[in-house]
C-alpha angles and dihedrals in degrees: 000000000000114000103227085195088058114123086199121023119201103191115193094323119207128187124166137182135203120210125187138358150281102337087001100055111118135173122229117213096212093168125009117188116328127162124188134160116206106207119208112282104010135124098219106184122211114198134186150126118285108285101021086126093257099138081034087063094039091055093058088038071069113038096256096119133024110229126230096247134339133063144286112192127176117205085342104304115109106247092218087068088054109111136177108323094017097052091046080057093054100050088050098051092045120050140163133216109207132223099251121050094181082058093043103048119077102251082208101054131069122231096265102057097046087055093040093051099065089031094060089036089055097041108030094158094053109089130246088266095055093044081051088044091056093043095067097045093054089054088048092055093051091040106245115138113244092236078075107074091077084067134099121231097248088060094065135068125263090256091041089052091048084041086066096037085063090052090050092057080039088060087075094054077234121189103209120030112195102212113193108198095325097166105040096094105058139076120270099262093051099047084065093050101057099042082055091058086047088059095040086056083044090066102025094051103013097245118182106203139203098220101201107191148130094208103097092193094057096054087038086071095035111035134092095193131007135222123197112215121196125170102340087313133103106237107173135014129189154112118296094237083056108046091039093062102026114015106174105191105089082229107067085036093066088044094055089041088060104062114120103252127178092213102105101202091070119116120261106263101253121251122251109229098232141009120269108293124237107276087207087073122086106253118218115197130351111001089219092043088101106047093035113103088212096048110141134192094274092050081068110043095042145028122251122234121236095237132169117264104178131345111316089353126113134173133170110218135122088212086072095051 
């Protein structure tokens, strides 16, 4: 059911991909009808295993990529109808901050110049001085000091460097940031720091924010509510205090259980029967049905409905019916 409240509206999103070619043609089902709905102000957290689809999902969140079927809409209105001036407004107001900030920086420019470009792009009235002005203030809200945009990239460290990568999508005064596994690529302690800054820019701007990882601990600490993404489908939806403390899908439930804890009376995390199977092969039933130690004879005839189990909490599973 659609959230008239949502800021961004994804609506039984499709995407597929083909690989390969005449006998060996196949088609790749990245993301098989998932809807969300991302309401203002929120950190909604999206977890998986590599290649569930989840950064799939984030780039047409964006308007990177078109889906195969389905919607996208931003504050109601369908993006695919946004034209000229109106789709300007919507990449401005909707930005992503990518994995890999070594990928996603300009090795040729210095820092400077990749903040000044969409600054000047964005605000072509204001005057050299004010672009300046606005420069600097985006380097003081991350936390880089200002003697720094003289610098390459590569003289900087991997959290400096995503540090600036959040200024950049700052440049826009965005309203939602899509951020794909920002912080995989960092050490521990700066990890915390910038999902700190992300919830420093939460309270002092009001972001809403699209959290894309596969570390359960980090969107533990960040996330409001939580999906559970498994092979291009949405298995589980709730809040984080919830699924943090009683996940139904069984799922989620071998993901939490296997956190590494230092509590040795905890259970053994149980075992999932295969190995993931190839998302280039049509799935019948449940996409979990042949890797869940509780599958019956219905999870693989027949696809289970995301439904709403409690307030704010959805699974999809035919064990819960």
């Amino acid at each position: 059911m659609s959230d008239p409240l949502a800021l961004l509206s994804l609506t039984a999103i499709e995407q597929r991909f083909t690989s390969g070619s005449g006998l060996q043609r196949r088609t790749i089902r990245a993301v098989d009808g998932v809807s969300l709905q991302i309401r203002p102000g929120e950190v909604l957290g999206l977890v998986g295993e590599s290649g569930c689809g989840k950064s799939t999902l984030g780039r047409i969140a964006v308007g990177l990529t078109a889906p195969a079927s389905g919607e996208v809409r931003y504050r109601g209105q369908p993006i695919r109808q946004l034209h000229g001036d109106d789709w300007q407004q919507f990449r401005r107001r909707v930005q992503m901050v990518f994995q890999n900030p070594h990928a996603s920086l300009s090795p040729r420019l210095r820092i400077e110049a990749q903040l000044l470009e969409p600054i000047r792009w964005h605000h072509p009235t204001a005057s050299a001085a004010e672009h300046r002005q606005q420069l600097e203030s985006l380097m003081a809200a991350v936390g880089i000091d200002t003697a720094w945009r003289q610098r390459y990239p590569h003289q900087l460290s991997g959290g400096q460097k995503q540090r600036i990568a959040i200024a950049r999508a700052l440049t826009t005064t965005p309203e939602l940031i899509v951020a794909d596994e920002p912080v995989s690529a960092l050490d521990l302690s700066v990890q915390a720091q910038v999902l700190n800054l992300l919830l420093e820019l939460r309270a002092s701007r009001g972001m809403t924010y699209l959290f894309i990882s596969h570390d359960l601990a980090v969107v533990r600490h960040i996330a409001d509510r939580v999906a559970v993404m498994y092979l291009g489908t949405l298995c589980e939806l709730a809040p984080a205090a919830t699924l943090f403390s009683a996940p139904r899908h069984p799922y989620t439930q071998a993901l939490l259980q296997a956190i590494p804890r230092l509590d040795r009376d905890r259970p053994n995390p149980p075992r999932l029967a295969a190995e993931l199977p190839n998302p280039g092969t049509t799935l019948i039933g449940c996409p979990f049905h042949s890797r869940c130690p509780q599958a019956q004879a219905l999870c693989r005839q027949q696809r289970p409905a995301l439904r709403q189990i409690a307030a704010e909490h959805q699974v999809a599973c035919h064990l819960l019916e």
